[in-house]
C-alpha positions as CSV (number, residue, x, y, z in Angstrom):
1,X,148.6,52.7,94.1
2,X,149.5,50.6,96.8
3,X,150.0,46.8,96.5
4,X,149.8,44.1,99.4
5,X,151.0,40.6,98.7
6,X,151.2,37.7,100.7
7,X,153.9,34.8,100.0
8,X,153.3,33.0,97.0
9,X,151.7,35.9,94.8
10,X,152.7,37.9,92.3
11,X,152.8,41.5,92.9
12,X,151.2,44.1,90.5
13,X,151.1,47.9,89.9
14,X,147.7,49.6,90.8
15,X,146.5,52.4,89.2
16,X,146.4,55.9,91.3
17,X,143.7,57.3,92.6
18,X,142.6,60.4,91.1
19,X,141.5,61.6,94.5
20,X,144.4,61.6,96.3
21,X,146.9,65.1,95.8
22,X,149.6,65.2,93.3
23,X,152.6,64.8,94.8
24,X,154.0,68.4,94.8
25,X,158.1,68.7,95.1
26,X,158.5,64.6,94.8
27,X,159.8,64.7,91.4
28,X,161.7,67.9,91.8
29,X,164.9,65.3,93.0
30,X,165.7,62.5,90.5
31,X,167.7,61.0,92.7
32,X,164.2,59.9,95.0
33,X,162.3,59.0,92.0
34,X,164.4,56.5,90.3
35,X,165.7,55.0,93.8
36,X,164.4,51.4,95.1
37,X,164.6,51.2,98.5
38,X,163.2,48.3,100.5
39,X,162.8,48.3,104.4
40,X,162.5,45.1,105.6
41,X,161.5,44.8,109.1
42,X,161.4,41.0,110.9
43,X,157.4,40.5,112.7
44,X,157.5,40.4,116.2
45,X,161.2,39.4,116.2
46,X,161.8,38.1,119.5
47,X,158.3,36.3,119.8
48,X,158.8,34.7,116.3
49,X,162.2,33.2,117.4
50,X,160.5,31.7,120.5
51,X,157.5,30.2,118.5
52,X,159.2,28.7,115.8
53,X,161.6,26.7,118.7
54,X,158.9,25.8,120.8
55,X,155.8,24.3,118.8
56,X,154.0,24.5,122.3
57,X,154.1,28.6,122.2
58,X,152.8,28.4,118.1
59,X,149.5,30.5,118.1
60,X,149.9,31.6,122.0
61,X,149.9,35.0,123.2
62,X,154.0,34.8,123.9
63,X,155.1,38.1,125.6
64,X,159.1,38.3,125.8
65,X,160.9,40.0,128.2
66,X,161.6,39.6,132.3
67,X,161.1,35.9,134.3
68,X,157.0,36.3,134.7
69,X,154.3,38.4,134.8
70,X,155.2,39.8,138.8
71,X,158.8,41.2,136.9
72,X,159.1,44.9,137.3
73,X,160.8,45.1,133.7
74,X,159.5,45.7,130.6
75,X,157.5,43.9,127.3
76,X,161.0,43.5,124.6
77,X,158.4,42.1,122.5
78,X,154.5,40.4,121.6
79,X,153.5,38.3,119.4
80,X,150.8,38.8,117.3
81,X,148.2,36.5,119.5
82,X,149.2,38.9,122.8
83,X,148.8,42.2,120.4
84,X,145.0,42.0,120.2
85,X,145.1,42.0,123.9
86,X,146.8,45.3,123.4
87,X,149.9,44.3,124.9
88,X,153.1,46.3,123.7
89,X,156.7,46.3,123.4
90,X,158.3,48.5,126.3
91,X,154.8,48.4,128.4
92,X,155.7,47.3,132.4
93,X,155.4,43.7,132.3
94,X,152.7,43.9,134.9
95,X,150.5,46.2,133.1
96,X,151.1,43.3,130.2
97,X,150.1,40.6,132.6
98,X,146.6,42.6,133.5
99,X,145.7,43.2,129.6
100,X,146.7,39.2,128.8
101,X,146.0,37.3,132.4
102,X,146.3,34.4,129.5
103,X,149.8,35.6,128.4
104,X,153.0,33.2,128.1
105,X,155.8,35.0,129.5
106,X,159.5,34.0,128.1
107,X,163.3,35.8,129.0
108,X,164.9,37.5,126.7
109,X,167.7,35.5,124.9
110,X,169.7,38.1,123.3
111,X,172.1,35.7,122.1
112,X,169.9,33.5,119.7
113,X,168.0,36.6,118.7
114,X,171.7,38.2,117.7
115,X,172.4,35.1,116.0
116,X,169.2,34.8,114.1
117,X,169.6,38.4,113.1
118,X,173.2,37.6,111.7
119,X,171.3,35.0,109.4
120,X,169.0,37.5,108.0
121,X,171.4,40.0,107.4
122,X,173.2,38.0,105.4
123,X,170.4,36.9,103.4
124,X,169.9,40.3,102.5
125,X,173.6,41.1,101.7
126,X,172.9,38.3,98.8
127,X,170.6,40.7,96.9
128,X,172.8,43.9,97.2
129,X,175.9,45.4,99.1
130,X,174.1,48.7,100.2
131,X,172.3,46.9,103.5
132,X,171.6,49.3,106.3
133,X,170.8,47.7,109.6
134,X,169.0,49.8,111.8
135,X,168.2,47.1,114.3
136,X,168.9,43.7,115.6
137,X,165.4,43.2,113.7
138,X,165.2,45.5,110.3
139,X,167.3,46.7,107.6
140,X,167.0,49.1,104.6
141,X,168.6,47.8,101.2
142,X,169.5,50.2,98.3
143,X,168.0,48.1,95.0
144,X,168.4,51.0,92.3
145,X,169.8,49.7,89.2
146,X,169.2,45.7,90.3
147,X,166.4,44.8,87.9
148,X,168.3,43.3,86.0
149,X,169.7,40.4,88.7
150,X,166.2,40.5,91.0
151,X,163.6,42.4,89.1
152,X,161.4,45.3,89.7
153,X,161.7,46.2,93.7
154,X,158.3,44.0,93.8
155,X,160.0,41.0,92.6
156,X,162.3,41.6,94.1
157,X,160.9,42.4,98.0
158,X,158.9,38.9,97.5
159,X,162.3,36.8,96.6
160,X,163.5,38.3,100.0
161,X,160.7,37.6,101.7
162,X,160.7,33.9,100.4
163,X,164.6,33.1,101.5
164,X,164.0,34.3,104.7
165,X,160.7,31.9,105.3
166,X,163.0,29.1,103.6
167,X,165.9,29.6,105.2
168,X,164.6,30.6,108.9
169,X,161.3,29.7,109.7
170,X,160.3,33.7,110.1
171,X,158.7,36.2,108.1
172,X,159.1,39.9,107.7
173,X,157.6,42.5,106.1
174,X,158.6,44.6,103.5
175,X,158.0,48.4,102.0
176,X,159.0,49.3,98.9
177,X,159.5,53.0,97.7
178,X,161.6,55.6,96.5
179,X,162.7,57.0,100.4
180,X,163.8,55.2,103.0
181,X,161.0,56.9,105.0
182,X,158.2,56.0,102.8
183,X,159.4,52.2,102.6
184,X,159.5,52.2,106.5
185,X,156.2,53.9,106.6
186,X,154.4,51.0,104.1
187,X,156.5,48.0,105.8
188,X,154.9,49.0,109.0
189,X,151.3,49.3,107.4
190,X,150.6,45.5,106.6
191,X,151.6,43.4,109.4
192,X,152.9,40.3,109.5
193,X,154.1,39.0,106.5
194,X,153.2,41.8,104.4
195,X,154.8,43.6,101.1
196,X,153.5,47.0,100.8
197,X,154.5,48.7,97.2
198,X,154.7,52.5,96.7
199,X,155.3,53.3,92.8
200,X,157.5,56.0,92.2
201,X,155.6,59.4,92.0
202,X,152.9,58.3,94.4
203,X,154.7,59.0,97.4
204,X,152.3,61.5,98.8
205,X,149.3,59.9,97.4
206,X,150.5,57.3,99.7
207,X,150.7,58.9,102.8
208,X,148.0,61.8,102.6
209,X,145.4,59.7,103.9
210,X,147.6,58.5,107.1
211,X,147.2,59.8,110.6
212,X,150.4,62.2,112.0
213,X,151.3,60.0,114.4
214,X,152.7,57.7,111.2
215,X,155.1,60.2,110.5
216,X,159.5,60.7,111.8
217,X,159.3,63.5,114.1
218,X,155.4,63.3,115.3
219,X,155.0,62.2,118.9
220,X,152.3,63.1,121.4
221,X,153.5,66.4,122.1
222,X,154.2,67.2,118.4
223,X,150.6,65.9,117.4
224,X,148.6,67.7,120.1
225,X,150.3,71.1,118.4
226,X,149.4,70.4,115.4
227,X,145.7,69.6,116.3
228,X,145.5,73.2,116.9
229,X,145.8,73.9,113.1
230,X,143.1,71.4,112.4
231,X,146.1,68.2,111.6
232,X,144.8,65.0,112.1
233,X,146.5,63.3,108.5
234,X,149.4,64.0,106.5
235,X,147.4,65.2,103.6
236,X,146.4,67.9,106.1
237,X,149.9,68.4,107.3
238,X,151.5,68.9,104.0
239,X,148.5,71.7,102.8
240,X,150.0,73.9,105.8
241,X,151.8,76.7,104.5
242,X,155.6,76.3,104.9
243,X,156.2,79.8,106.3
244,X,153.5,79.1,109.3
245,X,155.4,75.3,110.3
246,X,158.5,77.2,110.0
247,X,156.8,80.0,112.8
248,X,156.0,77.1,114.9
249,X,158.2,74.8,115.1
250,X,161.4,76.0,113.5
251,X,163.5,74.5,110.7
252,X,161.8,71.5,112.2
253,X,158.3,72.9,110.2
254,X,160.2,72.5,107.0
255,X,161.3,69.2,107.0
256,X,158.4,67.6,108.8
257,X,156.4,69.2,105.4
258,X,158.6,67.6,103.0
259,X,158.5,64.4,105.1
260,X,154.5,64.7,104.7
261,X,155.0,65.0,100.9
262,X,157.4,61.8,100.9
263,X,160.6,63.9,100.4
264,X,163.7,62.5,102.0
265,X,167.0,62.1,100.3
266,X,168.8,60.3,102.6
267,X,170.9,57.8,101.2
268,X,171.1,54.0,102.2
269,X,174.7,53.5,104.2
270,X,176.1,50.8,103.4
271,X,177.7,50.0,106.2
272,X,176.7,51.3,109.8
273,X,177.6,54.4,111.1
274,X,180.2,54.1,114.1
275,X,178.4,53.9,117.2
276,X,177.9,57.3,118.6
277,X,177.1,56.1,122.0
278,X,177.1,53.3,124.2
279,X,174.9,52.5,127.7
280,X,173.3,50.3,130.2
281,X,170.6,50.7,132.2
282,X,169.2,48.6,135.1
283,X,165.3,48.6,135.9
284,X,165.2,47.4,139.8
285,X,162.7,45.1,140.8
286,X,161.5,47.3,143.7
287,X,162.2,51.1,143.5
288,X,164.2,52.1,145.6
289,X,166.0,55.1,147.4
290,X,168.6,52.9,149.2
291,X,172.0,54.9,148.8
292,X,174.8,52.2,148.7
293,X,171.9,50.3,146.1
294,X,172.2,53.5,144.0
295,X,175.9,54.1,144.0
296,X,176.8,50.2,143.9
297,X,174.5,49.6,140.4
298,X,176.2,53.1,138.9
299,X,179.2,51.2,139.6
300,X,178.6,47.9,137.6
301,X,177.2,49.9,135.2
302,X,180.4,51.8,134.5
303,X,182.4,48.2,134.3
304,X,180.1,47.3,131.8
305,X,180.3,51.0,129.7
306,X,184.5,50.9,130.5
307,X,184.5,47.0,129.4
308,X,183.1,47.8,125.7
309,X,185.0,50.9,125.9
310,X,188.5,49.1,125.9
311,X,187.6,45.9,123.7
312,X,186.8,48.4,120.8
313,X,190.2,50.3,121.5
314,X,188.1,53.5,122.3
315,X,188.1,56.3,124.8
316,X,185.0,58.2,126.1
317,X,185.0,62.2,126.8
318,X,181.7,62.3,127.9
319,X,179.4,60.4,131.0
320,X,176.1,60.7,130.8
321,X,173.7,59.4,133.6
322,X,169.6,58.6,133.2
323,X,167.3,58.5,135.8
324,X,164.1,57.6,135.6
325,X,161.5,57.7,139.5
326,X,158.8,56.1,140.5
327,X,156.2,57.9,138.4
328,X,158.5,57.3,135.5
329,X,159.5,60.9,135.5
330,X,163.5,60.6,133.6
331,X,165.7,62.6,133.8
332,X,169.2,62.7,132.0
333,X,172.5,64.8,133.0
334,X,176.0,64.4,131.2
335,X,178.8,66.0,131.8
336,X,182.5,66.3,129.6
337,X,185.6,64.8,130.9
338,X,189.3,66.8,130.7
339,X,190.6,64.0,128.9
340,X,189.1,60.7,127.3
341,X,189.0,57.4,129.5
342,X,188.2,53.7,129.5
343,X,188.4,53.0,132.6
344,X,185.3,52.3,135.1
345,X,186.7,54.6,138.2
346,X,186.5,57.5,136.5
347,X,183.0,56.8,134.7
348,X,181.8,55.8,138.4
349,X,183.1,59.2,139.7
350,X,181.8,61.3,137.5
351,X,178.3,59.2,137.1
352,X,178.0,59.4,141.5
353,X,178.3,63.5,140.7
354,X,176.3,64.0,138.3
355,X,172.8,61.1,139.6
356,X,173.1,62.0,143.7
357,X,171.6,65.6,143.4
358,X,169.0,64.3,141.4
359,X,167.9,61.0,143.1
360,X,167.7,62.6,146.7
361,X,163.7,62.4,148.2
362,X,162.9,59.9,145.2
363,X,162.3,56.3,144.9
364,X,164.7,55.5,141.7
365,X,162.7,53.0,138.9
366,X,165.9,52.7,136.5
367,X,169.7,53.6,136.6
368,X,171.7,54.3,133.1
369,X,175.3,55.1,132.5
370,X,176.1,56.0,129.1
371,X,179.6,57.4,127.4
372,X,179.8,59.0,124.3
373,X,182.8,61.5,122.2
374,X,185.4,59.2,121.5
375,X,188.8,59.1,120.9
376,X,189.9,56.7,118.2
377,X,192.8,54.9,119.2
378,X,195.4,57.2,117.6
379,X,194.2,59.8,119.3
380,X,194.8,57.9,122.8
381,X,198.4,58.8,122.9
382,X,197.4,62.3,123.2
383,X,196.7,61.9,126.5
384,X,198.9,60.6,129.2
385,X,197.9,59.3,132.7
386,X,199.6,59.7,135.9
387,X,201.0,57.0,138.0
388,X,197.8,55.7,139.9
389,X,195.9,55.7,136.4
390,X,198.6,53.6,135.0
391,X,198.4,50.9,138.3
392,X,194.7,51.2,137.4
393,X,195.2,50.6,134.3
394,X,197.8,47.2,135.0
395,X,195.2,46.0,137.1
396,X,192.4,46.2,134.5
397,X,193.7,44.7,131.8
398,X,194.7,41.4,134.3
399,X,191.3,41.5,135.2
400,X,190.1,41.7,131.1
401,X,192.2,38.9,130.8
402,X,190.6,36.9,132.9
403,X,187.5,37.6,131.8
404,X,188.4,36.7,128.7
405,X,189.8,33.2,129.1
406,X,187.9,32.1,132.1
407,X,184.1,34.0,131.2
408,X,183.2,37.3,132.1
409,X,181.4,36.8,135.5
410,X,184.9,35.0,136.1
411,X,186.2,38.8,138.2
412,X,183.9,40.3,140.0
413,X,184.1,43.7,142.1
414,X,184.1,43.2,146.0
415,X,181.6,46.0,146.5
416,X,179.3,44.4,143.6
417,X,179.5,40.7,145.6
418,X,175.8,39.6,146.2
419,X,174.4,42.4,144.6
420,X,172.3,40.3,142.4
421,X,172.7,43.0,139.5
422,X,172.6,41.3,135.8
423,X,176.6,40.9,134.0
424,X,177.6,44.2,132.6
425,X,180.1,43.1,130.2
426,X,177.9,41.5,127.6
427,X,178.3,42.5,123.5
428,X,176.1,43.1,121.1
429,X,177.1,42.0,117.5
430,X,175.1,44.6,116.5
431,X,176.3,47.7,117.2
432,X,179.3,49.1,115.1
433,X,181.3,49.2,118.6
434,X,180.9,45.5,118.9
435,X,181.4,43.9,115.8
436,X,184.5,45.5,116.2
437,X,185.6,42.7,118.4
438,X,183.2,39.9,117.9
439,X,183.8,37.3,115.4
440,X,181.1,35.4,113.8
441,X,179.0,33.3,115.6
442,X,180.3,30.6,113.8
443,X,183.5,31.1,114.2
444,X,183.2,31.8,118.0
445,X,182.0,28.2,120.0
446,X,182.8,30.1,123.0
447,X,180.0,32.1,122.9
448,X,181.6,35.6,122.7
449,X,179.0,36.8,120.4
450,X,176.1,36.8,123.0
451,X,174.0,39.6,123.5
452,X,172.5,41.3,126.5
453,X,169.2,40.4,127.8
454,X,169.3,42.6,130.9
455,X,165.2,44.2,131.9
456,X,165.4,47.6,130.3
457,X,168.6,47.9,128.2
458,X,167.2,47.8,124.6
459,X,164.9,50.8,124.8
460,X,167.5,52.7,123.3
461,X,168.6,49.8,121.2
462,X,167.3,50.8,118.0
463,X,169.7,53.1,115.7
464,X,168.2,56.5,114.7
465,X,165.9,56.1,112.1
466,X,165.9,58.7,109.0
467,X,164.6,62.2,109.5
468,X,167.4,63.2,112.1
469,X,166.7,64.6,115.4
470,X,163.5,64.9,117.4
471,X,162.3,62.1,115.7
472,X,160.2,59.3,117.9
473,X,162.5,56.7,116.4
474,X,165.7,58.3,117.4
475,X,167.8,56.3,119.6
476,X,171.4,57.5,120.1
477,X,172.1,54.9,122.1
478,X,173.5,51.7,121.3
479,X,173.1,49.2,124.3
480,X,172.0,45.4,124.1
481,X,169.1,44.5,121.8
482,X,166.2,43.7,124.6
483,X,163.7,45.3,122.1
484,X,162.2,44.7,119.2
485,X,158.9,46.1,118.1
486,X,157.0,46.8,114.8
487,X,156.6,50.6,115.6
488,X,153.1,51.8,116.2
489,X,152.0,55.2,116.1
490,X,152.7,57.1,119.2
């Protein structure tokens, strides 16, 4: 049924086992039984990069993320030597450092991971047009209809596999099926360097033996209330009556029992959505409850969120603000503008409103501004300013270009002087909002194309994953890349 190959093999069909379930409902949709759809997600992204450049770190536990052990950030990523210490991507670094005394701790460099991921992607967009990325580190291709050029989604999953070892020095692994959420599911199940193959038809057969926690829309919470109806697997999960999930847990019962069966039509997007939101977030290396510390990183972080905001010709209409205490307790509050802005005064304001009610009597861990509800730019003229918006305004754009010719730590707030708090301003070539303005790295010896690689700012960095809200992999966000992680079952 399912078939694992390692480079250099040739994969083959398996026969199904008669003791699995028929898949019920997975043939009712041609569409999902004649698709080929590949995810193919890069192992241990971050850690791979770091080993391959430095022979000294090759078969070391290499945890990436922070300065050193004593950092109050968190893991971006492991390799696979620091995993069977049980270390983790987004786990404190500290906590990392107890589990691995032995671990090797490197910074994040966002902008060779960006540029790495650039290579891959393009590698991909060699075997078909229809690439998805949903990350700096993994991408879903559409292959229906290729056997022709690459053969069957096998063949064609190992070819993929084999130019990106060639060409980069890095493997990934790769699922093959007829959903985007059951190819994601089997890339996951064979790591590193594996090919997992799902033949169409077999989609529930596949994952009926799996635990919950495998499955889009299954976290903790969502698992302990299904224990109560006897669900440890997704076999068990899809033999629920419909009716009864639907009681439970809403219109969210019905689709987490097709997603048990396999069922998901969603379609490979060929090019990425536009960026729904955009943030940074700062994890302090003490916590702290200092007021001007508070108000004075809100404040670089709505030059960073304004910054990105005006490169890609956009205006925001909402602020939102995340909080997260001492006993990691987060909180978020937003609140909606009267009119659209790009500019890092009014962010601020609104940001200052909506975090000091909540941060009084509480030692603050992490600090995010986000923006989201944008105005494209023919909408901008919509809205006019008055007189001190537009010497705001004058004064910003001399500033941008500044930044622009000279480096962007080249202006620099008086209030933000000293502060030690990482460059806001940095891009990701990632994120739809980005690659707006960035040209290829190869095109840009500058260096405009860097990423961020502040502590913190990639745990949203990840694009929602198929199966929609109140999933465990959505991430509306769309900061920096700092993480990458091959997912594990919450």
């Amino acid at each position: 049924m399912v078939v694992r190959c390692g480079r250099g093999t040739t994969p083959a069909a398996l026969p199904a086992d008669p003791s699995f379930p028929s898949p019920a409902r997975a043939d009712d949709d041609w569409r999902m039984a004649t698709r080929t759809i590949l995810h193919v997600d890069l192992d241990a992204f971050f850690a791979a990069v770091e080993q391959r450049d430095r022979p000294e770190l090759r078969g070391k536990p290499v945890i990436v993320g922070g300065g050193g052990p004593s950092d109050r950030g968190v893991v971006s990523t492991a390799s696979y030597e620091a995993r069977v210490f049980g270390v983790r991507s987004a786990m404190p670094l500290r906590t990392a450092a107890a589990l691995c005394p032995q671990g090797i701790f490197v910074p994040v460099d966002g902008r060779k991971y960006g540029v790495e991921s650039k290579r891959v992607m393009a590698i991909l967009r060699r075997f078909t047009p229809l690439v998805e990325p949903v990350s700096i580190d993994e991408a879903f291709l559409d292959l229906t209809g290729t056997d022709a050029l690459w053969g069957p989604g096998a063949v064609a999953a190992r070819r993929i596999k084999d130019a990106i070892h060639e060409e980069t020095q890095l493997t990934a692994s790769v699922g093959v099926a007829t959903t985007k959420l059951v190819a994601k599911i089997a890339s996951d199940l064979r790591k590193p360097d594996g090919l997992v193959v799902v033949p169409p038809g077999e989609e529930s057969a596949f994952l009926a033996p799996l635990a919950i926690g495998r499955l889009w829309g299954v976290g903790p919470q969502m698992a302990a209330a299904l224990r109560e109806y006897g669900v440890a697997t997704l076999a068990d999960l899809s033999a629920l009556p419909v009716d009864l999930l639907v009681r439970r847990f809403g219109k969210h019962g019905a689709t987490l029992h097709d997603r048990a069966l396999g069922i998901d039509a969603d379609p490979v997007h060929a090019e990425a959505d536009a960026a729904k939101s955009i943030s940074h977030e700062h994890t302090f290396d003490v916590d702290t409850n200092d007021r001007e510390t508070i108000e004075r990183t809100l404040l670089a972080m709505s030059d960073g969120v304004a910054a990105r905001l005006r490169s890609a010709g956009l205006k925001a209409s909402t602020i939102t603000v995340k909080i997260r205490d001492s006993s990691f307790r987060t909180m978020t509050r937003q609140r909606t503008l009267p009119a659209p802005t790009d500019l890092a005064e009014p962010i601020w304001r609104v940001a200052l409103d909506l975090a000091r009610p909540e941060v009084r009597g509480i030692h603050v861990r992490l600090l995010g501004v986000g923006a989201s509800n944008f105005a494209e730019p023919a909408q901008l003229a919509l809205f006019g300013g008055g007189e001190e918006e537009a010497r705001r305004r004058r004064a910003t754009e001399a500033s941008d270009l500044i930044r622009k010719r000279f480096g962007e730590r080249a202006v620099t707030r008086a209030r933000l002087l000293g502060t030690g708090l990482p460059a806001p301003f940095e891009r990701d070539p990632m994120t739809p909002m980005d690659r707006r303005t960035l040209r290829p790295a190869a095109e840009d010896p500058a260096g405009a194309g860097r990423t961020g690689a502040a502590d913190g700012a990639g745990a949203a960095a990840k694009r929602s994953a198929p199966g929609g809200a109140g999933s465990r992999h959505d991430r509306p966000t769309t900061p920096a890349p700092v993480g990458d992680e091959d997912v594990d079952p919450e």
